[in-house]
C-alpha positions as CSV (number, residue, x, y, z in Angstrom):
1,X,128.7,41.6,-30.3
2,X,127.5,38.5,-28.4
3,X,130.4,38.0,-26.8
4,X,130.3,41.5,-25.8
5,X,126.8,41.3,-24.4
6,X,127.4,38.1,-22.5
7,X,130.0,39.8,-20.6
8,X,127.9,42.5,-19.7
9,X,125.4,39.9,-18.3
10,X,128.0,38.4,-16.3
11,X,129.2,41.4,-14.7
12,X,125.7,42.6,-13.9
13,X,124.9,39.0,-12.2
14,X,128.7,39.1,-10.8
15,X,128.2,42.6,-9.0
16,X,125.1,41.5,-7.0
17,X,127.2,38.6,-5.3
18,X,128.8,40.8,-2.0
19,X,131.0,37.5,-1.3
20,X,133.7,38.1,-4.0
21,X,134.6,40.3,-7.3
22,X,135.6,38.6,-10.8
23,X,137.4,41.1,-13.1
24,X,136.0,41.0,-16.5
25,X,138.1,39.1,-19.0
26,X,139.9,41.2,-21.2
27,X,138.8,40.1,-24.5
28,X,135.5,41.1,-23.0
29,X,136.2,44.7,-22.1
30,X,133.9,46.9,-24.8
31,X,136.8,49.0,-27.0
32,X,135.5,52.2,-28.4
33,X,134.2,52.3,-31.9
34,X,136.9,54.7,-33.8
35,X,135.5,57.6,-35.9
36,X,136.1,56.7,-39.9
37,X,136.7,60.4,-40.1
38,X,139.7,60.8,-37.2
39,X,141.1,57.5,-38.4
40,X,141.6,58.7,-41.7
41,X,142.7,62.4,-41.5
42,X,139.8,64.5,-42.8
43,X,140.2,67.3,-40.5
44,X,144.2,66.6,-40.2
45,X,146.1,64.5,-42.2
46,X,147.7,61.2,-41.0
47,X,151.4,60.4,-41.1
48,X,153.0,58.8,-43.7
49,X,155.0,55.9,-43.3
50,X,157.0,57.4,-46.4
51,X,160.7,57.8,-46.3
52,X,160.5,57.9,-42.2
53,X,164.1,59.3,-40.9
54,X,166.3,57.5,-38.5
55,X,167.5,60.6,-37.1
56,X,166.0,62.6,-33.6
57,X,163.9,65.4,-34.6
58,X,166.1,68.5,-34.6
59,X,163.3,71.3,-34.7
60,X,159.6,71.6,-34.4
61,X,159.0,71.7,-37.7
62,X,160.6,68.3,-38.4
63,X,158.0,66.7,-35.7
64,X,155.1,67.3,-38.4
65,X,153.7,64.0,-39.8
66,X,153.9,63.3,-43.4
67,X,151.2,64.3,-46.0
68,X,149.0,61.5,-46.2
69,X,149.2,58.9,-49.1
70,X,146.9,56.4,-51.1
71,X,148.7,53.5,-48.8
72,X,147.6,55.6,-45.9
73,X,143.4,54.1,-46.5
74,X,144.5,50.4,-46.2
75,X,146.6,49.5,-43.6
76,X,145.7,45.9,-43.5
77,X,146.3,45.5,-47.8
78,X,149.4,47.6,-48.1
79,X,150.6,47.1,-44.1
80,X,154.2,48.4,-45.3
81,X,153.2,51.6,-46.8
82,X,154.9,52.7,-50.7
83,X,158.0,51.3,-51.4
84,X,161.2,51.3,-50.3
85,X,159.8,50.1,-47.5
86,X,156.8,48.2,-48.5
87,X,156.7,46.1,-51.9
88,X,155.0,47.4,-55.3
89,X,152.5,44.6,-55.7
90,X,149.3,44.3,-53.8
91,X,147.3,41.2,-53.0
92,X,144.1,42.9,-55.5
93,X,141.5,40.8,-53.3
94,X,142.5,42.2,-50.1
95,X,142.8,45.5,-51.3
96,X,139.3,45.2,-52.7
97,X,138.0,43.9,-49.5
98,X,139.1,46.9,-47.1
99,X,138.3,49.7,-50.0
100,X,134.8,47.7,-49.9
101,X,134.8,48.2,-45.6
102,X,135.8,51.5,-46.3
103,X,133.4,52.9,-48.5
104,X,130.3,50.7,-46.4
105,X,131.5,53.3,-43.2
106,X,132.0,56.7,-45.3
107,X,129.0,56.2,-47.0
108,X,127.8,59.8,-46.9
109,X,123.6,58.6,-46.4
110,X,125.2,56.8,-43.2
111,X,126.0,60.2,-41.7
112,X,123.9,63.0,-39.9
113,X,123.4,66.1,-42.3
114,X,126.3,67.9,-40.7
115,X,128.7,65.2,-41.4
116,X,127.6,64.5,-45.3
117,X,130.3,67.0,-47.0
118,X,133.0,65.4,-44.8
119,X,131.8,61.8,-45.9
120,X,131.4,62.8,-49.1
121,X,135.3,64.0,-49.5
122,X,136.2,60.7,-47.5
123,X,134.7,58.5,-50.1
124,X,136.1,60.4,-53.0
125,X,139.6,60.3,-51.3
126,X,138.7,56.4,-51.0
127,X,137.9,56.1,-54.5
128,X,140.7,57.6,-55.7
129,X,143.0,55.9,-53.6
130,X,141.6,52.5,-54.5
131,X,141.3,52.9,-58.5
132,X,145.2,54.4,-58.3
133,X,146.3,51.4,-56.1
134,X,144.7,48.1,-58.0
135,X,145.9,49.3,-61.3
136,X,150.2,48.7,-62.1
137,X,150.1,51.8,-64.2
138,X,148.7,54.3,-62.3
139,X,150.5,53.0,-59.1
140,X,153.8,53.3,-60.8
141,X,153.0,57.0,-62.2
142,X,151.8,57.6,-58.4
143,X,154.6,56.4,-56.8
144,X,156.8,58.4,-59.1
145,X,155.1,61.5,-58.5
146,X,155.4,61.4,-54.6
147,X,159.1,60.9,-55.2
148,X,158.9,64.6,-57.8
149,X,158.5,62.6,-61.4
150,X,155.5,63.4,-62.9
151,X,155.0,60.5,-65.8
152,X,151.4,60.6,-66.0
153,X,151.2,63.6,-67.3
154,X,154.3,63.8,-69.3
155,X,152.9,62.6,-72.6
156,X,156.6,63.0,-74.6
157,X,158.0,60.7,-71.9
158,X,159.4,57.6,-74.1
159,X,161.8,54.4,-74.1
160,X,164.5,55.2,-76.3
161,X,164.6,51.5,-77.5
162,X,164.0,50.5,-81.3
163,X,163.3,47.0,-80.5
164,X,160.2,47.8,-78.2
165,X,159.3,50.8,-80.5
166,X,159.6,48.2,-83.5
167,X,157.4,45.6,-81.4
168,X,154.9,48.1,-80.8
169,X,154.7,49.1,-84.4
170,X,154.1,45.5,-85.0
171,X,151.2,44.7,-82.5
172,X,149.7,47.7,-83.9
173,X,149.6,46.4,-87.3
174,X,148.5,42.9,-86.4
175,X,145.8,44.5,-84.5
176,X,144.2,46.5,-87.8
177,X,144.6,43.3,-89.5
178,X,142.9,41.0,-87.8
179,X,139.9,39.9,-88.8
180,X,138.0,38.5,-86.3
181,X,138.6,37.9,-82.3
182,X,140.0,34.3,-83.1
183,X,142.7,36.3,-84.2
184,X,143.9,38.2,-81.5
185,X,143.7,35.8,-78.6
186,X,147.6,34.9,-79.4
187,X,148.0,38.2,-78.9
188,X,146.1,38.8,-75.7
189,X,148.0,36.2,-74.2
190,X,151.4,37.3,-75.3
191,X,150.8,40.9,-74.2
192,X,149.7,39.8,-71.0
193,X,153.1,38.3,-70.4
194,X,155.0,41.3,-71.6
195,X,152.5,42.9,-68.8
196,X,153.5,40.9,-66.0
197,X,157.2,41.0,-67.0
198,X,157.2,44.8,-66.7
199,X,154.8,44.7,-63.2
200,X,157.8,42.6,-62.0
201,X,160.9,44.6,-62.8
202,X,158.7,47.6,-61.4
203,X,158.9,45.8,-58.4
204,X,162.4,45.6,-58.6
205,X,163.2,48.9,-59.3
206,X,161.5,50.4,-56.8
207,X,162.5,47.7,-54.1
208,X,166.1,49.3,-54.7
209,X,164.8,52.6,-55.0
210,X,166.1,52.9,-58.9
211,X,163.7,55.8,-59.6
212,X,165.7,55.9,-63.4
213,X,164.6,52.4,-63.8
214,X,161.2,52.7,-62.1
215,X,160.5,55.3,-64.9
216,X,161.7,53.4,-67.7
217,X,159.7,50.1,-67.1
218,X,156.4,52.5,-66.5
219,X,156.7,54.3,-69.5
220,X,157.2,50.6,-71.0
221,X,153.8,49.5,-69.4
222,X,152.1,52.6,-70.6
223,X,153.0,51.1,-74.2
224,X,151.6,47.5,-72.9
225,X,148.6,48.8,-71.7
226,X,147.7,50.7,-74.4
227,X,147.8,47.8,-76.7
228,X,146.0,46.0,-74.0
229,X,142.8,48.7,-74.5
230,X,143.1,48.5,-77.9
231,X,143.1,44.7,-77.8
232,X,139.8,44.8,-75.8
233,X,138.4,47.6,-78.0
234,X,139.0,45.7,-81.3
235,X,136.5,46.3,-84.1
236,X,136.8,44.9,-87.4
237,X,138.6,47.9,-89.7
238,X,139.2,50.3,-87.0
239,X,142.1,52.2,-86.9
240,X,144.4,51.7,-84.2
241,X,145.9,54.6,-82.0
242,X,148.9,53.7,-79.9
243,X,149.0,56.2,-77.3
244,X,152.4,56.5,-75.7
């Protein structure tokens, strides 16, 4: 902004000198503040850079962008878009830091009366797209669903694998057994590495497009995470329910 004003001064100071003309630099030049709105399709939505096509657009109808995605609200966090083409993890902190940007301009008590409903459905969109992105699961179940599989709310989806099933069984014991929170921070931690193991053979899978396998290892973290809750939820004597 100083910067901005500085130059302003110098052209003012600049055009009352008849003698000779300096052009404004162009880092100087004032750029037009873009409407958080237009630049993130509430009246029309934005294309997608989802499964673009190589080919020349054969008919008009092939010329309409793409339904907008989650990936769509942070272009500087997720710069390559859903896989294929971009990766499955996110950097967490600089996903957090644009959905924080992003909610500070949609805030709807930042907007005149007329605009309120529109900033209102802007930061819900926002929300939703931020809460879906920073979590493995529900990115996974996302990603699946743009691509027709819908996981998330398939509840007799499952891993037909006794070990796992067997290992789940297990943790689910030890959990009703334990008898204080000493107990379960072997557990916590060797959860947490059956977590990140998963996260990175999602990564995998989707980097080569194996939808099959993409599926598999989600339904897998569902299992993970679920012991994860229950880890966190622990009370002494409490049942434990495995959701899968």
């Amino acid at each position: 902004m100083r910067s901005r004003t500085a130059a302003a001064i110098a052209g003012l100071r600049i055009a009352n000198i008849p003698s000779r003309s300096v052009p404004t630099p162009i880092s100087a030049r004032q750029r037009p503040a873009v409407c958080v709105f237009c630049a993130h399709g509430v009246s029309a939505p934005l294309p997608s850079r989802r499964f673009q096509s190589t080919s020349s657009p054969s008919s008009k109808e092939d010329t309409k962008p793409a339904p907008q995605t989650h990936y769509s609200f942070f272009p500087r966090s997720v710069p390559g878009g859903p896989p294929p083409q971009g990766p499955f993890a996110v950097d967490l902190d600089a996903l957090k830091r644009e959905f924080l940007q992003l909610q500070a301009r949609a805030h709807p008590d930042l907007h005149p009366q007329e605009d309120k409903k529109k900033a209102q459905g802007l930061s819900a969109r926002i929300n939703e797209a931020y809460k879906t992105l920073q979590s493995p699961l529900l990115r996974a179940q996302y990603l699946l669903s743009l691509r027709g599989i819908e996981l998330a709310e398939d509840e007799t989806a499952k891993v037909d694998d006794p070990e796992l099933l067997m290992e789940v069984l297990d943790a689910r014991e030890r959990i009703e057994e334990a008898q204080s929170e000493e107990d379960l921070v072997e557990m916590k931690r060797e959860n947490e590495a059956r977590v990140a193991e998963t996260v990175q053979a999602l990564d995998e899978a989707f980097a080569e497009d194996n939808l099959e396998a993409a599926k598999a290892e989600a339904v897998r973290l569902r299992y993970w995470i679920n012991i994860q809750e229950s880890l966190h939820a622990w009370e002494k004597g409490k049942p434990v329910v495995l959701d899968h």
